[in-house]
C-alpha positions in Angstrom: 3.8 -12.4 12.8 2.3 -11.3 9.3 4.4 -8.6 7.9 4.4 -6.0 5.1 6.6 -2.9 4.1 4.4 -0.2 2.6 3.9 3.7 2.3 1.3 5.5 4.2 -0.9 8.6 2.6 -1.0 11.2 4.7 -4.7 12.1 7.0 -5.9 14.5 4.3 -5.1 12.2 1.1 -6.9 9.5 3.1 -9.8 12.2 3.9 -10.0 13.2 0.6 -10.4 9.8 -0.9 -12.8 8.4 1.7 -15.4 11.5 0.2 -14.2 10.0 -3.3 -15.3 6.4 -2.0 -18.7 7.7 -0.4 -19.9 8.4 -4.1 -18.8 4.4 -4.7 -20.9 3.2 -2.3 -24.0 4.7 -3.9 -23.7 3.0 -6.7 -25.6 -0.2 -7.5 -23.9 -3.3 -5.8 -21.9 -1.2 -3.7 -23.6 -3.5 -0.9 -21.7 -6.8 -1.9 -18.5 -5.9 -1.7 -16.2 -6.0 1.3 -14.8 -2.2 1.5 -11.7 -1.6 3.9 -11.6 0.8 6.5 -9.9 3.9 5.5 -7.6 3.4 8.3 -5.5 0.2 6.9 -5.3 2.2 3.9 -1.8 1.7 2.8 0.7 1.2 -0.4 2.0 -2.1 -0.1 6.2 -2.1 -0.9 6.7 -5.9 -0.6 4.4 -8.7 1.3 6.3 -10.8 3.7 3.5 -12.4 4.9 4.6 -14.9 8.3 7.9 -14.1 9.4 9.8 -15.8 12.4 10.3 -13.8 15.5 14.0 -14.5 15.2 14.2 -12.9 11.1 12.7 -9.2 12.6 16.4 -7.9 13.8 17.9 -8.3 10.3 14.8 -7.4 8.5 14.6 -4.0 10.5 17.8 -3.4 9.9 17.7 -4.1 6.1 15.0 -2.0 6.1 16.5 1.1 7.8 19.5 0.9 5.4 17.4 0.9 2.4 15.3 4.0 3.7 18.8 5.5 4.2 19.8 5.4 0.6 15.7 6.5 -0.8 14.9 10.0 -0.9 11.7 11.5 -0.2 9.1 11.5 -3.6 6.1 12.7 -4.7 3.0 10.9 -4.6 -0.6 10.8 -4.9 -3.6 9.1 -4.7 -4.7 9.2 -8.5 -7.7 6.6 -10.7 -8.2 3.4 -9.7 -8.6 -0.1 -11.5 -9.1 -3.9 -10.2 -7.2 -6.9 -9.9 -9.3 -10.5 -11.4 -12.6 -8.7 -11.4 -12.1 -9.2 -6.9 -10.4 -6.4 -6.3 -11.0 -2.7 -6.4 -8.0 -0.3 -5.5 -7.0 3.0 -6.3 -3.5 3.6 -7.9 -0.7 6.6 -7.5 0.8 9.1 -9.2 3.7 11.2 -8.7 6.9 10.0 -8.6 6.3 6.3 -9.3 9.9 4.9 -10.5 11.3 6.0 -6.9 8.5 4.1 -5.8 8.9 1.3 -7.7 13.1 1.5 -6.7 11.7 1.6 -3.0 9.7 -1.7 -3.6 12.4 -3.2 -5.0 15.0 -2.6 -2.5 12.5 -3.5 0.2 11.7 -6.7 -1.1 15.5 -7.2 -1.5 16.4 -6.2 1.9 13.2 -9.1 3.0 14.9 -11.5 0.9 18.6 -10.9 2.3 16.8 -11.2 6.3 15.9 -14.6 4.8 12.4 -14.2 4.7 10.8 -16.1 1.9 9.5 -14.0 -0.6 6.7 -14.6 -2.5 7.3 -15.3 -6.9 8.1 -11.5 -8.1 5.3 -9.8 -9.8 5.3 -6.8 -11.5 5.0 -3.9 -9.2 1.6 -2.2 -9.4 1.3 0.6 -6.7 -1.9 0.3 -5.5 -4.3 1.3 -2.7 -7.0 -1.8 -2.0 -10.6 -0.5 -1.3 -13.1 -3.3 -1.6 -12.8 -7.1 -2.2 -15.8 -9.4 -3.7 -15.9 -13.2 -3.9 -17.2 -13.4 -7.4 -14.8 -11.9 -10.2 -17.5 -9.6 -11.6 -19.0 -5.9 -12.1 -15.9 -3.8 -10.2 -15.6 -1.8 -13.4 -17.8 1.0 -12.7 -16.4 1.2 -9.5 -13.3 1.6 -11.3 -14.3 4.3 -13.9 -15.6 6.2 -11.2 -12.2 7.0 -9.9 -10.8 7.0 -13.1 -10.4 11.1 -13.0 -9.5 11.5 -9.3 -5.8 12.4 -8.7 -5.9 13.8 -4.7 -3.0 16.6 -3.7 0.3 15.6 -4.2 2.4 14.8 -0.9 6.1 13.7 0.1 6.9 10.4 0.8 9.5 10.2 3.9 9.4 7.1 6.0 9.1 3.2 4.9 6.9 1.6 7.3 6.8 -1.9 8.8 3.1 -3.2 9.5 1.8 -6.0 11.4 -1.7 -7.8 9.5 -4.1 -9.8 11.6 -4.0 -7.6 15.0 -6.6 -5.4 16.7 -6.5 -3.1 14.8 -5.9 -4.6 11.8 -3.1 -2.8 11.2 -0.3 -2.2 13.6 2.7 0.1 12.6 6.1 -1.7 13.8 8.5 0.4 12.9 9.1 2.8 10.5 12.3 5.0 8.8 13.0 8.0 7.3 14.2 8.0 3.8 17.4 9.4 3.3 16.8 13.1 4.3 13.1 13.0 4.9 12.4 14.1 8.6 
């Protein structure tokens, strides 16, 4: 199965930003791009893309041991940028090194399941709203949230997600950091 570790913003952050992305779509060429649903709205901690059914017991369990030794942080949904002109997302704020530490130590804890991990990149916390095909015009959409920070909330579970299913997104499993219950 397809498989990714990521944070997920709470039901108001997520309300809150799909009145933010309403404005977006009124703007001119709104109507080409390919916007996500606000329910796979996620921070992606480290892509594992396919994994073998037979990696999932170590990978859970590396998982659940580096949740044990995060604590909870603050976060929030704040401005927004693109990636190659093809895709839109809106970034975080908060407590960003923690969440950085978390993305590390997830994709280490992939890595030591034996899941091949994709060449390191530096980690950009980001929240993916709309794709195009052409690598062109997302910049206005981008100004547009440059101002928007939503309410700050905590962070206290790492979260394992299945891609491809119906829904789109299927939540696994998922841990509580270190004293976040």
């Amino acid at each position: 199965m397809k498989l990714f570790a990521a944070v997920l913003p709470p039901p108001e952050a997520v309300h809150e930003l799909a009145r933010v992305t309403a404005t977006l779509h009124m703007l001119p060429g709104a109507d080409t791009l390919r916007w996500t649903g606000r329910a796979g709205w996620h921070y992606t901690l480290a892509f594992m893309g396919q994994v073998d059914d037979t990696l999932i017991p170590a990978l859970e369990a590396g998982l659940a041991h580096t949740a044990r030794h995060h604590e909870p942080f603050e976060l929030s949904i704040a401005g927004g940028g693109f990636f190659g002109g093809k895709v839109l997302w809106a970034g975080a704020g908060g407590q960003l090194t923690a969440m950085a530490g978390l993305a590390a130590d997830t994709r280490a804890a992939a890595q030591q399941a034996g899941i091949a991990m994709e060449e390191y990149r530096p980690y950009v916390p980001h929240l993916t709203l709309a794709t195009r095909r052409t690598a062109t015009g997302l910049r206005r959409y981008a100004d547009a949230l440059a101002g928007h920070v939503s309410d700050p909330w905590t962070v206290r579970e790492l979260v394992l997600v299945r891609s491809g299913t119906d829904p789109r997104y299927e939540v696994v499993a998922a841990w509580p950091l270190a004293s976040g219950t």
